[in-house]
N, C-alpha and C positions, 0 to 999 in steps of 0.2 A: 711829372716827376719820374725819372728814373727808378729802374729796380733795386741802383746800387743806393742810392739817396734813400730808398723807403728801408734799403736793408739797415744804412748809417742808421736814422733815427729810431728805429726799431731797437737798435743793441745799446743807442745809448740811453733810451727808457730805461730797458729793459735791467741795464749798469745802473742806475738811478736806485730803483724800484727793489732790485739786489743790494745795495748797499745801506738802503732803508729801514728795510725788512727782510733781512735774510730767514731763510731757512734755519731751523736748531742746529748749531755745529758744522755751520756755513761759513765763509768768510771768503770775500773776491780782495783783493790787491788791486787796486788801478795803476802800481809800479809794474804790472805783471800784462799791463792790457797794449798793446800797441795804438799808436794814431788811428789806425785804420780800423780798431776793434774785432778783429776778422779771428782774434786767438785770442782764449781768455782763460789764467789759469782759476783754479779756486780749489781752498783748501779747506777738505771736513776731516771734522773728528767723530770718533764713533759715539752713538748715543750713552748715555748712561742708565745701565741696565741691562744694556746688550752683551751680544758677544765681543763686540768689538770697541766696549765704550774706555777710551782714551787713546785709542790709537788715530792718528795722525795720515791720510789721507789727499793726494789731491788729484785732481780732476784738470782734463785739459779740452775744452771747448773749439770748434774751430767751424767756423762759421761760410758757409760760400756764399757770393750774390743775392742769390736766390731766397735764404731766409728771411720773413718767417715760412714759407713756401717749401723749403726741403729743411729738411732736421736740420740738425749741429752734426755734427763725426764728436764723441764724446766718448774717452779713454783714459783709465783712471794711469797717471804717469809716477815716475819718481820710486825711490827703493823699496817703498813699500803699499804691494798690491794686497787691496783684500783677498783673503780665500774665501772665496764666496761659490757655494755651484751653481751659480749665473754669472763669475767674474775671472776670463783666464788669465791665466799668469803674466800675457804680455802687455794686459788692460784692456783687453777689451769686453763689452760688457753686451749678453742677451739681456735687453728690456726695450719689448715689445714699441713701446713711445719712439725710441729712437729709430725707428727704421718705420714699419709698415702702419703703426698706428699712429705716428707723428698727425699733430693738428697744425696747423698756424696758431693755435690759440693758446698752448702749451707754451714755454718759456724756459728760460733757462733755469727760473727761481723755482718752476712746475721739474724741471727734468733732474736738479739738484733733491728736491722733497720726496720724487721719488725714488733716487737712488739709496738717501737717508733712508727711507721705510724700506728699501728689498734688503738694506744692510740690518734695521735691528730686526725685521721679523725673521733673523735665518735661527735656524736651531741646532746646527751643524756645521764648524769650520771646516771644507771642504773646497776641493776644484771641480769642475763638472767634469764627467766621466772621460768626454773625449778633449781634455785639454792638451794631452800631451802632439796627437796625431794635428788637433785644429790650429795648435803654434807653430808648428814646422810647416801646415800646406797653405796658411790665410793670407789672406792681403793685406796690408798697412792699412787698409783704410777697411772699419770694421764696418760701416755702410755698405760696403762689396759683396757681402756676407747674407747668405739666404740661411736665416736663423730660422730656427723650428724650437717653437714656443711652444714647450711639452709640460711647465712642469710651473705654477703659481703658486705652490704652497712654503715657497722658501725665500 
């Protein structure tokens, strides 16, 4: 079996298993998912109780060969970004999972519950200190990105 073949049935679990049992205030579109599976959008809402409960979020998934083996590249898109100080203005998002702590065993239903929990545990609508300099110098692809995980209490 191929890598590209283990990646196919992997995402289509993976589509299954998300649509089953989403996360709270999760919700995937399969109008939104291509043949190939390789982009996936998904749309949350904020928890209720939080800062951010009712507002309207979505997330864009995008998948190489390679997965479950390399992360997703996972940025929050569309006109409305959280301000979060883990979340810059142009969607890109420090959490550790996505880049150097990624497992294969992790998911997209696993990378969705934890963006839900960094959004209600914030205590502070804010950007992170250096968003303005990190949006004008980063790459498009926020995997590029040698993040420095400073700061878990938000």
């Amino acid at each position: 079996m191929t890598q590209k073949v283990i990646t196919y049935k992997r995402l289509q679990k993976e589509l299954m298993a998300i649509q089953k049992e989403p996360p709270p205030g999760v919700r995937v579109n399969p109008d939104n998912i291509g043949p190939t599976l390789t982009q996936w959008t998904v749309d949350m809402e904020g928890a209720v109780g939080t800062l951010y409960e009712g507002e309207k979020f979505q997330l864009l998934f995008k998948f190489t060969p390679k997965y479950p083996f390399d992360s997703p590249e996972v940025t929050f898109i569309g006109p409305n970004i959280p301000v979060h100080p883990h979340v810059y203005s142009n969607g890109h998002i420090c959490l550790s999972i996505l880049t150097e702590d990624w497992s294969p065993a992790l998911s997209v239903q696993s990378v969705c519950l934890s963006i839900v929990s960094m959004l209600s545990s914030c205590k502070e609508k804010k950007r992170p200190p250096d968003n303005t300099l990190y949006v004008k110098t980063c790459s498009k692809n926020p995997k590029k990105t040698r993040w420095w995980y400073h700061d878990d209490s938000v």
